[in-house]
Every structure is written in C-alpha cells, then in structure tokens.
C-alpha positions in Angstrom: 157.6 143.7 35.3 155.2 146.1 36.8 153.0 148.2 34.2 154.0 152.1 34.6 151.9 154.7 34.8 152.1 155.9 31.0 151.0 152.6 30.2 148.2 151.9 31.9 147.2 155.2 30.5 147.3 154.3 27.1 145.2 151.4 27.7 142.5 152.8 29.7 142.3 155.6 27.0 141.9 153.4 24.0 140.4 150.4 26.0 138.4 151.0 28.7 134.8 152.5 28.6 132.5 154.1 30.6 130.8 151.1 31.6 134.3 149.7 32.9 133.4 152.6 35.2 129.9 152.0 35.9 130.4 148.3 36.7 133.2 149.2 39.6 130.9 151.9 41.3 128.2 149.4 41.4 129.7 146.8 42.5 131.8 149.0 45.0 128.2 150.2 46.4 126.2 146.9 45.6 128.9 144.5 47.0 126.7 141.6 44.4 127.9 140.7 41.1 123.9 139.7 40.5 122.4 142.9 42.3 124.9 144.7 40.6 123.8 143.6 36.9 120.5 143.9 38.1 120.7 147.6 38.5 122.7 148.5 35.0 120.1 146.3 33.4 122.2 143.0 32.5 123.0 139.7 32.9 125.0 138.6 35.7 127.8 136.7 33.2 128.0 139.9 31.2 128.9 142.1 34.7 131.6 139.4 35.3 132.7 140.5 31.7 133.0 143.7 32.2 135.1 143.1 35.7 137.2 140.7 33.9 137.8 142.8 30.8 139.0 145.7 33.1 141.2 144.0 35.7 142.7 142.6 32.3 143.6 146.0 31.1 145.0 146.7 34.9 146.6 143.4 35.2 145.4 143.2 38.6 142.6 142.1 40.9 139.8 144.7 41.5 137.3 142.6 43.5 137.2 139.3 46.1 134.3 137.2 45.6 133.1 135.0 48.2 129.7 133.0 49.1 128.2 136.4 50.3 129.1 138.5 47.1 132.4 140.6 46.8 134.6 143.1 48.1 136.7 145.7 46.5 140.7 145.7 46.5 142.6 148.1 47.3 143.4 148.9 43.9 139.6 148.9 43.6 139.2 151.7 46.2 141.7 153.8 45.0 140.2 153.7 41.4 136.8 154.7 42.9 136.6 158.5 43.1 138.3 158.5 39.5 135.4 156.7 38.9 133.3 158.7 40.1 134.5 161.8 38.8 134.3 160.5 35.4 130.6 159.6 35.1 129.8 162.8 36.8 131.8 164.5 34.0 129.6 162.5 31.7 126.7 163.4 33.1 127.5 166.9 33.2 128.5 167.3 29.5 124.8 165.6 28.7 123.0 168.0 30.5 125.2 170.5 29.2 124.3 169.1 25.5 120.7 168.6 26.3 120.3 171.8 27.5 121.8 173.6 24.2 119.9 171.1 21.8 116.4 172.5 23.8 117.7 175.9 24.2 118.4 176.3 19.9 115.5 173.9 19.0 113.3 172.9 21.6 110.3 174.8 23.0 110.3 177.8 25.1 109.8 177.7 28.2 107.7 180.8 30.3 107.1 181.1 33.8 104.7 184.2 34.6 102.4 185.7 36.6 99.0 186.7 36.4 99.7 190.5 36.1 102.9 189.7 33.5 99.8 187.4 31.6 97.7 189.8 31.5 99.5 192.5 30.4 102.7 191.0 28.2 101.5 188.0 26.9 97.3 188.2 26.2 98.6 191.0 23.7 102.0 189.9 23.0 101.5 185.8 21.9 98.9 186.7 18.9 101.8 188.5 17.1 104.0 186.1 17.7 102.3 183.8 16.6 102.0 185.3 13.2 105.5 186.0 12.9 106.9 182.6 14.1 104.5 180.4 13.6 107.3 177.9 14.2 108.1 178.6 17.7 106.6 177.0 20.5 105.8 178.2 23.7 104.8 176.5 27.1 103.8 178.5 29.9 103.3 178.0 33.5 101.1 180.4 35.5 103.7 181.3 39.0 102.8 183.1 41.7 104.5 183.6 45.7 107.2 180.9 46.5 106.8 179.3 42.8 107.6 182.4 40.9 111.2 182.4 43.9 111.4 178.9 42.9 111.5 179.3 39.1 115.1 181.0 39.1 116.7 178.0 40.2 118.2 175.1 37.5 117.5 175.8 34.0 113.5 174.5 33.8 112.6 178.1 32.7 113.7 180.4 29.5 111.9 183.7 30.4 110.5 184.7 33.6 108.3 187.3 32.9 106.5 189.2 36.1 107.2 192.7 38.3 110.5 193.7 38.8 111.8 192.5 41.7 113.2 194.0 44.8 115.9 191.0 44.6 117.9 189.9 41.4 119.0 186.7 41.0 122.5 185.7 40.0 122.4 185.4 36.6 119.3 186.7 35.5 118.5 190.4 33.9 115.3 192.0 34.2 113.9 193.6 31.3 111.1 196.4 31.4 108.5 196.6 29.5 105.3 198.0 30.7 104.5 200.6 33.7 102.1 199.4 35.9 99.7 201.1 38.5 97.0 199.6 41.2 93.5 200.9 39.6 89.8 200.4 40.8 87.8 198.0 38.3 84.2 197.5 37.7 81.7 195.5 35.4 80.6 197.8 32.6 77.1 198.2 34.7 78.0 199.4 37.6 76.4 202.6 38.9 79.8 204.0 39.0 81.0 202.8 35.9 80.5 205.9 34.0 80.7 208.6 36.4 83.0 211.5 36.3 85.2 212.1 39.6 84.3 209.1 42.0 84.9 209.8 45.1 86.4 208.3 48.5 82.9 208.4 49.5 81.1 206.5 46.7 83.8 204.0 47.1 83.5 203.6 50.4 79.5 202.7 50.2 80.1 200.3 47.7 80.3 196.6 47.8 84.1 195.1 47.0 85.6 191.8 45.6 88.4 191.2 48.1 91.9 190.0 46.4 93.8 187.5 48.6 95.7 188.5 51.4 99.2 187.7 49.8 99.1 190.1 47.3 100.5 193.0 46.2 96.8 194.3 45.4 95.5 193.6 49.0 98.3 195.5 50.7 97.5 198.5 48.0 94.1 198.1 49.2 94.6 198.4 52.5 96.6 201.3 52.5 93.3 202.8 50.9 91.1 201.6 53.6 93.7 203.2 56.2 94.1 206.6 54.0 90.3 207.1 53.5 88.9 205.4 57.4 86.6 202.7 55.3 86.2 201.0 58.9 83.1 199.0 57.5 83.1 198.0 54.5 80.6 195.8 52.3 82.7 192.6 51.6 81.8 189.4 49.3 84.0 186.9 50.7 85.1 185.0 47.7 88.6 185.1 47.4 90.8 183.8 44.7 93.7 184.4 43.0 92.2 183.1 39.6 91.5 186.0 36.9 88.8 184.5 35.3 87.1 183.7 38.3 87.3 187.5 39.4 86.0 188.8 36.3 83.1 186.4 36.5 82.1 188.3 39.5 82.7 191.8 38.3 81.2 191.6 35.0 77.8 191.3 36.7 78.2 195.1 37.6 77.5 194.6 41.6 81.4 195.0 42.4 84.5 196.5 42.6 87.8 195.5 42.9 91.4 197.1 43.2 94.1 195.9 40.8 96.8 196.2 38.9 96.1 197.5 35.3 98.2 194.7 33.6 95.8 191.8 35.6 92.7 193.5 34.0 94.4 194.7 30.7 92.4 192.5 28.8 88.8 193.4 30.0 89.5 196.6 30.1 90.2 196.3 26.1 87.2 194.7 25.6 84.8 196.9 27.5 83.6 194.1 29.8 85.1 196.0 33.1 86.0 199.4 33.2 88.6 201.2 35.2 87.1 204.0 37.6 87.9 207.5 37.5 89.7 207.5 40.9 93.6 208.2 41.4 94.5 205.2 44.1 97.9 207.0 43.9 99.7 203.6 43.5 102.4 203.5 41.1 103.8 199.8 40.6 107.2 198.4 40.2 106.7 198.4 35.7 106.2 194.1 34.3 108.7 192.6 32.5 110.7 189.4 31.8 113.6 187.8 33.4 116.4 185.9 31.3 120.0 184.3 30.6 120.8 187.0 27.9 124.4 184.7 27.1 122.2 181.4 27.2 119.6 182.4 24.8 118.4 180.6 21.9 116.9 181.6 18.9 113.5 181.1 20.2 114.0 182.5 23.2 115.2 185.7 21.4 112.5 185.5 19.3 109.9 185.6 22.3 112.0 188.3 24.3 111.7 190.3 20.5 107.9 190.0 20.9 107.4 191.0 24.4 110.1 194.4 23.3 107.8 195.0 20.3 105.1 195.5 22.4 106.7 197.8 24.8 107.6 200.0 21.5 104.4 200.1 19.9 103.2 200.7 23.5 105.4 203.9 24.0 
C-alpha cells in the first residue's frame, strides 16, 4: 500500500536529518556519489549510507546510478527545493544565533571616521575604559565609499561619523558634538597667537592642502572663492592621514583648514592651535549610527560613553 502523506511526515520528522538533506542537494548538483562525499568531507560508502537510509524512510528510489555517476528521480526532483529551503532555514537561524551570541557577548564592533575619532572617541575610549574594563572594542578607520559600505549586513555595531544627508533603513543617528571647519596651525606659527587674523594674512601664508574628496577641501575652496586667494602658497603633500598632517603642522610653517573634531586632540594638547578667524562654516554636528532594537549590552555600554561625553560637553 502506498505510504500517505501523514506518514511520511512522521518519519521524516523523527528520522531524517539534515544531512539526509545535504547528501540529495549534492548529489542532485554533483551527479557523483564520490565527488559528492568528497565535498561534505566523507567517505564515498558513508554518502551511499545516507542515500540508502533516506530512500528507506521514503520507500522509494531517489537516484539512478550508472557507469558515469547518477541521476536524480523524479521523486528526487520534487524533493529538491524542500531541500533547499531547509538548509537555508538552517543557515539562517545560525547566523541569526551567531549574531545574538556576538551582539550580548562578543566584541563591539566601530566603524568611524577620522573627524568622529578625533572628536568622539580620542576623549570618549579612556572613560570607558575605566568603567568597563570588560568590554571590548575594535575599530575600523572609514572614510568615502567604505563609510556607505559599512551600513550594509551586520559587520558593524556603531557607526560613528557626520550626520548624513541620507539615512539608511534601519539605522538612527545619534548627535553628539557640533562641529565647525576652523583654520589650524603649529603652536609656532607667526599667526598663532595673534588677535584678529585677517583674510589677508591668510592669504600670504603657506597651506597644507586636505585631499580633494573632502568635506574640508570643498570648505576651503569656498574660502579661496569668498576672499579671491588666486595664488596661493601650496605644499603639495596630500593625505588623508591625521597624524601625518599634524607632523607637518607642528613645525609652525603651515596652515590648514579643518574640522574642529579632526584636530580636537592637538588642539587639547597645545601642539596646534586654532586661529582667531571665523571661516563661517558650520558643520553637519558628529555622532554615531546604530540598531537601537539590536543592541547589546556592550554596545549600549559604548553608545552610553559616547552620550556621556556629549553631556559633560554641554
């Protein structure tokens, strides 16, 4: 008598496993019972096993050999996108695990720029350091198409740069420092300490070009435009590295134009100064992107951080 549907049920739910179901998709794709154990890492009489033990539970045929390999059944074909379906459900509840095992226990994972690095975590990190000495945090300097890139999947906790003109599905910006585009120079620079700098001095002074992708250079250029610097004295080392710009302000021969949150930390420690000149430049304020539902401990405990600082900052 032919098995019924309610039957077969029962047997494939107590019976068969998901390697039942990895053995017919590779076979199905491999059309080799040795190829096929080859790629699930077995022994070609243990894939025979497997076939034999499922078209047992079945009761039917699933697969033809011959001298060149095998060929699936009808039965075999039909089975196939339930197959399918079922591993991809399997794979989708281990990411899903995996992801909720890194997200309450694992490490936190930044992406940020160099103005959020600057000016969120140099001060932010020390402090949290004290007061979660546990967590741990790994962070990836992005910039142009890498900072777009870092909203897709789920590689990234906390994205933490400007505010964005775009928000991504999903995400939520949080503010937490205002931002402007100043004029920078090493502490011995002749107009490091003057009072009222003017369009003039700046114009007859020497200046550390920022790359032309940034927000800084298009800032810049706007000034050049506003104030008719036609000629200007240009070193032509460009990078988008702070440390490397910093190297070449601190001697005191330069200027540069940047955001505040890029040269937060040299400005704390005295090594560059910012001029007394209003670019006029306000900037979208820094901050950090994030999953607010998908958030785990550590995470929260990082986002905490970066909000402590905007309070003790306010």
């Amino acid at each position: 008598m032919a098995l019924n549907a309610q039957t077969l049920l029962r047997r494939l739910t107590t019976r068969a496993r998901v390697r039942h179901m990895q053995a017919l998709i590779m076979l199905n794709d491999l059309r080799s019972m040795s190829r096929a154990a080859q790629a699930m890492g077995m022994t070609q009489p243990a894939m025979t096993q497997l076939v034999a033990e499922l078209e047992a539970l079945l009761e039917t045929t699933l697969f033809l050999r011959h001298s060149r390999g095998v060929d699936p059944t009808p039965v075999a074909q039909d089975l196939m996108p339930v197959a399918r379906r079922i591993l991809a459900a399997m794979e989708e509840g281990a990411e899903l695990i995996a992801t909720r095992i890194r997200r309450d226990s694992g490490p936190v994972r930044v992406a940020a720029t160099v103005a959020a690095m600057g000016g969120l975590l140099d001060p932010a990190l020390p402090v949290l350091a004290r007061s979660h000495p546990n967590v741990q945090v790994q962070v990836d300097n992005v910039m142009g198409q890498g900072l777009s890139a870092s909203f897709s999947g789920t590689e990234f906790d906390l994205i933490l740069c400007r505010r964005l003109a775009v928000v991504h599905e999903g995400w939520t910006f949080v503010p937490c420092r205002h931002d402007a585009a100043i004029i920078v120079a090493g502490a011995r620079h002749p107009l490091a300490q003057k009072t009222g700098v003017t369009a003039a001095d700046l114009g007859a002074a020497r200046w550390l070009q920022n790359h032309v992708a940034t927000l800084a250079r298009h800032v810049f250029d706007d000034l050049r435009e506003r104030y008719g610097w036609v000629e200007l004295d240009e070193v032509q080392f460009i990078s988008r590295i702070p440390m490397l710009i910093w190297s070449m302000l601190k001697s005191g021969e330069l200027l540069c134009l940047t955001p505040r949150s890029v040269a937060a930390a040299w400005l704390l420690d005295g090594s560059i100064v910012e001029l007394d000149f209003d670019v006029g430049a306000p900037l979208e304020p820094i901050g950090f992107y994030w999953k607010l539902d998908e958030a785990g401990p550590s995470t929260r405990h990082v986002a905490q951080g970066l909000l402590d600082l905007r309070d003790r900052a306010d």
